[in-house]
C-alpha positions as CSV (number, residue, x, y, z in Angstrom):
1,X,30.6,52.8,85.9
2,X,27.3,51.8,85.3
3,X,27.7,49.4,89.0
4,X,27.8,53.3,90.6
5,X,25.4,54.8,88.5
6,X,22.6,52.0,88.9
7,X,23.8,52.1,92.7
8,X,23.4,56.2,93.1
9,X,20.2,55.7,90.8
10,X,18.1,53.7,93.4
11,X,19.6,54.7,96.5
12,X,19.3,58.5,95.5
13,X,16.0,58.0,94.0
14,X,17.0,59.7,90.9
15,X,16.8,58.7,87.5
16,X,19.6,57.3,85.6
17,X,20.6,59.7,83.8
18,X,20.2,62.4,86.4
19,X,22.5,60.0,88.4
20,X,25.3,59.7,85.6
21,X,25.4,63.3,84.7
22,X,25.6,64.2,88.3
23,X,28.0,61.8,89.0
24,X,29.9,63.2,86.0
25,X,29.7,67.0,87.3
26,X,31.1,65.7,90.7
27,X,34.0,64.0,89.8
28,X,34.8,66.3,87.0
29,X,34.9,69.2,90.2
30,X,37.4,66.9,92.2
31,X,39.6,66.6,89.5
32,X,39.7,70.0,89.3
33,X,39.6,71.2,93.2
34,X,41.3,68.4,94.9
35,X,45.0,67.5,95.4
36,X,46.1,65.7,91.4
37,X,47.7,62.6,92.7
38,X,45.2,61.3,95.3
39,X,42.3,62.7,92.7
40,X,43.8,60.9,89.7
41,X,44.7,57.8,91.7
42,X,40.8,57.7,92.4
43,X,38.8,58.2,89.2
44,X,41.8,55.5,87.6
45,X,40.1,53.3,90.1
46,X,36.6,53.9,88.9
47,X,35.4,51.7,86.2
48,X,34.1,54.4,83.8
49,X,34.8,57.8,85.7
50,X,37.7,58.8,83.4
51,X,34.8,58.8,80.2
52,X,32.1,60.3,82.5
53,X,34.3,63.2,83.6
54,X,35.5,63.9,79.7
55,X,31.6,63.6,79.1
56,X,29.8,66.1,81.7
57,X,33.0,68.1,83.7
58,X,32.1,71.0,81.6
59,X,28.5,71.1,82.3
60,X,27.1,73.6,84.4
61,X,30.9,75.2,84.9
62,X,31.6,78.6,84.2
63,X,29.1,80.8,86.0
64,X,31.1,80.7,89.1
65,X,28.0,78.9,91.2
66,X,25.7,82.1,90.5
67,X,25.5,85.2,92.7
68,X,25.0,82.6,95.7
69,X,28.3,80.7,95.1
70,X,30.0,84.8,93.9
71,X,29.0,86.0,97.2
72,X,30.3,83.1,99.2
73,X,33.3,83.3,97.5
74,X,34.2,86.7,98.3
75,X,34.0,86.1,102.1
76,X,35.9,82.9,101.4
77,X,33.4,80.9,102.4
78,X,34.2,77.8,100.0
79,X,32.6,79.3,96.9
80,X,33.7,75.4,95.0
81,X,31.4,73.3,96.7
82,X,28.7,75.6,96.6
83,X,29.2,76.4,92.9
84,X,28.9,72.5,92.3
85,X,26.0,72.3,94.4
86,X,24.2,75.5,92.5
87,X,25.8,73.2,89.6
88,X,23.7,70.0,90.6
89,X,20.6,72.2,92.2
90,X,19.9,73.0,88.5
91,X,20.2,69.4,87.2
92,X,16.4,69.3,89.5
93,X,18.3,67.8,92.5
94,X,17.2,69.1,95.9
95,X,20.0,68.9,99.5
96,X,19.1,65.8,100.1
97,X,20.0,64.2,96.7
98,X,22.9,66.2,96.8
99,X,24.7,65.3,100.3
100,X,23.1,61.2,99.4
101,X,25.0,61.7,95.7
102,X,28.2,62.8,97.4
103,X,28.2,59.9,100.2
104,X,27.0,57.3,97.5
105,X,30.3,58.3,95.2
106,X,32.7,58.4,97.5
107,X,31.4,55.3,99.8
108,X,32.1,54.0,95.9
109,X,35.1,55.4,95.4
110,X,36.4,54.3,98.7
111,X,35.6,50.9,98.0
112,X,37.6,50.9,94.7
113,X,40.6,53.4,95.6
114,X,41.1,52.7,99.2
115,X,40.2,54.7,102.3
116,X,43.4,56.4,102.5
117,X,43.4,57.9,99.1
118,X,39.8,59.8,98.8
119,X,40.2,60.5,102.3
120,X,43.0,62.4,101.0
121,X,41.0,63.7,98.6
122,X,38.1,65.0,100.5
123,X,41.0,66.4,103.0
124,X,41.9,68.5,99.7
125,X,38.6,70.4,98.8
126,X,37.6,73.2,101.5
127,X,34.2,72.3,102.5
128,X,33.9,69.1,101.0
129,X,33.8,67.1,104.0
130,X,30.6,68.4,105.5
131,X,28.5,66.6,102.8
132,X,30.4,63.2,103.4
């Protein structure tokens, strides 16, 4: 894991541990919100994600995304990705960081699961594929 983290890390221009936690909030939310076969056969591919979910999946979680992510929710307007996003937004990280995080991990993830799976993936999570 630490290949993605570094890789996030400098490409991101975040700081490591920003880069693991967030990485750890993101993939934690996909195992969660995306389809359990193709999301499973991913983070098995990632050296590392398995621990980094178990280690930061809950942070952040429980406040439903704020009364931003409540709001959007209740006109269905994909409430998950914003509540991740309000999620990350208070780790410091601005839009940018955000939509370069998400196409850092899953160019990763792609390159260790296979196109076809994440793709799936992504396919799974309303919303999701506007920030990839």
């Amino acid at each position: 894991m630490n290949e993605l983290v570094t890789r996030v890390a400098e490409n991101v221009g975040i700081d490591a541990a920003t880069a693991e936690k967030a990485i750890g909030m993101m993939l934690g939310f996909l195992q969660r919100e995306a389809a359990d076969g193709p999301v499973a056969q991913m983070i098995e591919a990632i050296p590392g994600a398995s621990e980094m979910v178990a280690k930061f999946n809950g942070e952040g979680s429980g406040n439903g995304g704020g009364l931003l992510g409540g709001l959007l929710s209740a006109v269905g307007a994909g409430g998950g990705v914003m509540a991740l996003g309000q999620q990350l937004m208070s780790q410091g990280l601005g839009m940018g960081e955000i939509t370069a995080l998400a196409k850092e991990t899953i160019g990763y993830a792609k390159e260790k699961a296979g196109a076809d799976v994440v793709d799936e993936v992504v396919a799974s999570v309303p919303g999701l594929s506007q920030f990839v």
